[in-house]
N, C-alpha and C positions, 0 to 999 in steps of 0.2 A: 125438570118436571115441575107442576106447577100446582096447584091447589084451587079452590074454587075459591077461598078469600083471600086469591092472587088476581090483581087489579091486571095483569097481562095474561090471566090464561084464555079471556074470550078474543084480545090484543095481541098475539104473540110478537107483531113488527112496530108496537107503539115504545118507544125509550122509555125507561123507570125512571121519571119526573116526579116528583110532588108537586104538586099544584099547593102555591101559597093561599093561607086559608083569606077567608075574605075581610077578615076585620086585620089583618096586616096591613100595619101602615109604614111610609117609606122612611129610611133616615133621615132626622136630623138635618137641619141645613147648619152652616153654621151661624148664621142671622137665631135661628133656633136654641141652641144651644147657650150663645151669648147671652140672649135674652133670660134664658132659663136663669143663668148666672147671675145675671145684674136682677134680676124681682125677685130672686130669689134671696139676695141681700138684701132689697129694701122692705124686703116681708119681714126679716127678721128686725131689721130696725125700726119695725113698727110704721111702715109705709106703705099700706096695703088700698086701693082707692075702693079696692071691689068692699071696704070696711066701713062700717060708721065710727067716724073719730072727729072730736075736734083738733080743729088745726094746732091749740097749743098743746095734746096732746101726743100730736104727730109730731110736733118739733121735740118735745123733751123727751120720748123715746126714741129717736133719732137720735140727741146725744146722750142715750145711755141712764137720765136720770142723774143723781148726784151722783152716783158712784163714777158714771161714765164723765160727768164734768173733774172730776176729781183726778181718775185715772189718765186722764188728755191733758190737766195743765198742771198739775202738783210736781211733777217728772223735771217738765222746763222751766217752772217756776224756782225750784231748787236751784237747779243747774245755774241762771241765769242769776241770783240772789248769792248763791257762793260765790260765783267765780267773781262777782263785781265788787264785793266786799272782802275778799281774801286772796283773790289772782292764782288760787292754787286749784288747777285745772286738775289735778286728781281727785282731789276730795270732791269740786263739785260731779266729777263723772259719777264718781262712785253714788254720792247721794242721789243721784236721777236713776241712774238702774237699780241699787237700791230701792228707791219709793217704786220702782216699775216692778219691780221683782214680788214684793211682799204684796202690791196688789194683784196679783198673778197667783201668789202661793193663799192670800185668802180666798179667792176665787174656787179655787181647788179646794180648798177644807170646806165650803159650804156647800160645793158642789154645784155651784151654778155656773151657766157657760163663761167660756173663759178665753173665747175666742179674740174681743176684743183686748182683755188685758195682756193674753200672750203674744200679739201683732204687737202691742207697745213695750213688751217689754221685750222682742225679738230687734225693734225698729230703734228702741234707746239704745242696745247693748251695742248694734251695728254704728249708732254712730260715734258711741264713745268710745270703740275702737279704735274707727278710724282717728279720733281728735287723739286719741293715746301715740298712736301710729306718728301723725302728723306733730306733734308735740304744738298745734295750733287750734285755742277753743272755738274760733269761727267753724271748725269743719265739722263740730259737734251738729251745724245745722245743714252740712252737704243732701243726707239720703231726703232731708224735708224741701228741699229746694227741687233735687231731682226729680220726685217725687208730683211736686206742684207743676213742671215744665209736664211729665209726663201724662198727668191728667189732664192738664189745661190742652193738650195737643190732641188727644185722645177724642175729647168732647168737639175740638173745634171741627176736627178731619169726618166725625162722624154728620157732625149737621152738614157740612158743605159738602157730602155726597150722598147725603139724604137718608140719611140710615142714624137716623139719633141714638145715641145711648139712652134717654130717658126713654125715647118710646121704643127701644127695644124691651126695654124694663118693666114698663106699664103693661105695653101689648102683651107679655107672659102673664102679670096678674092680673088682666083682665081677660085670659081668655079668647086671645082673640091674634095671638101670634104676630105679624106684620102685616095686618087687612090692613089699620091703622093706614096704612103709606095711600093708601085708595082715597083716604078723607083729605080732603085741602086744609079745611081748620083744623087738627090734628097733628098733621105733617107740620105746620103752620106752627102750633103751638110747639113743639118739641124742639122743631127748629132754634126757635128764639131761647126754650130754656137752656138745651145744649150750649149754643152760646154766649147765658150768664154765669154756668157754670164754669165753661171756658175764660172767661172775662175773671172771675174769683182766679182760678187759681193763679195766671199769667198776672194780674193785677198783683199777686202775694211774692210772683218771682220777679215784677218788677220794681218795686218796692224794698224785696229784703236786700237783693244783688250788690248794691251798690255798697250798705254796711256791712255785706259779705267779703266783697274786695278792700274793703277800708280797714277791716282788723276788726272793727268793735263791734264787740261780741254782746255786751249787754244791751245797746240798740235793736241789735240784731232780733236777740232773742224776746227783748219786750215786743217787737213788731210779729213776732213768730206768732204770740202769747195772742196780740190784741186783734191780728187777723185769722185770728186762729177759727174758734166756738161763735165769738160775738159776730162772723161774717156769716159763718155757716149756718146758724139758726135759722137770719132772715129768710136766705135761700130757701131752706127747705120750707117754710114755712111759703115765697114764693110758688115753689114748684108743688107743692101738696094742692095749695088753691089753684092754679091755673088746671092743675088735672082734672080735679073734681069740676072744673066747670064745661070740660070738653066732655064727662062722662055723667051726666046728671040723671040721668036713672039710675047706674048702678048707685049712685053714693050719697042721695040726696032725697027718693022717692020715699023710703021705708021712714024718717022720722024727718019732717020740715022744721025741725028746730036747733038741725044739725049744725054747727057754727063752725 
């Protein structure tokens, strides 16, 4: 029996459908979702192009500020200072998760996020493991090596099938999803960063590999140290201006003294 605010009792041979309402929209691609992921990272590290920022403001939020310089090399600077003056590959493990640990545990007592300190001191603990494991301090630097093949692969495969991780990343904070791939100078520009950034990390595994297989560990780790921060800056600071110049209304209209 049926009711009069039964949408089949004028319908009796029409199937009980709901009709999707009209502002539903379809899922997710996953070009979609990545992108969400990747600007959504560089929002938080203060990469946002839809923003007015100077560019040496973008790079030192990008690393973190002192705090974030401190937590990034104090860890390896330990490790690689012990172990070169004392050869006792325990004590230096211990002092790099150690310094990785207490800036983790301040982190937590101030209450502020702590997302980057706890990746460092998840990613120290992992590899003084494995060097504990291996009873060899070169492999202290295996997950940062991995790590560098891994993204440098990542960036390369994306530009050479047209799908950049930078401009998946941008297109999220800017709104505009993958129209981006429609514009020639856009695609153009992502293109080439994807492949500086590719060029960094490969450039760091080709570099370190060699005093990786050789045993020496304090080369190893000063080169960890010195292509670490000092490479990374310029990029960003690369890749902050080449965006803003392919997007110059969003980031450059509201105040022309933007630098």
């Amino acid at each position: 029996m049926t009711t009069p605010d039964d949408p089949r009792s004028d319908r009796p041979d029409r199937p009980d459908v709901t009709p999707p309402a009209a502002g539903d929209a379809p899922p997710p691609t996953a070009s979609e979702i990545l992108g969400q992921a990747l600007g959504s990272a560089a929002r938080r590290a203060g990469m946002d192009p839809a923003k007015q920022a100077h560019t040496g403001h973008v790079v030192w939020a990008a690393m973190g500020g002192w705090r974030g310089v401190f937590e990034s090399v104090l860890p390896g600077l330990a490790f690689v200072l012990l172990f070169t003056f004392t050869r006792d590959l325990v004590l230096s493990l211990v002092a790099s998760v150690g310094l990785a640990a207490v800036f983790t545990v301040v982190r937590l007592a101030q209450r502020s996020p702590v997302t980057a300190a706890l990746g460092g001191l998840v990613a120290t603990a992992a590899a003084a493991g494995l060097a504990l494991w291996t009873g060899r301090g070169q492999d202290n630097f295996v997950p940062g090596l991995i790590t560098n093949a891994a993204y440098g692969t990542a960036f390369l495969i994306s530009a050479l099938i047209g799908w950049s991780l930078i401009g998946l990343a941008v297109g999220f904070l800017m709104n505009e999803g993958t129209a981006w791939r429609k514009d020639a100078k856009k695609r153009r520009v992502f293109f080439w960063l994807a492949i500086a950034w590719a060029a960094l990390f490969f450039t760091r595994l080709a570099v370190q590999l060699p005093f990786y297989f050789a045993g020496d560990v304090t080369t190893l780790g000063t080169l960890k140290l010195v292509m670490g921060l000092p490479l990374f800056a310029p990029l960003i600071a690369v890749t902050w201006l080449a965006v803003r110049a392919v997007y110059p209304r969003h980031t450059e209209a509201s105040d022309p003294r933007d630098a």
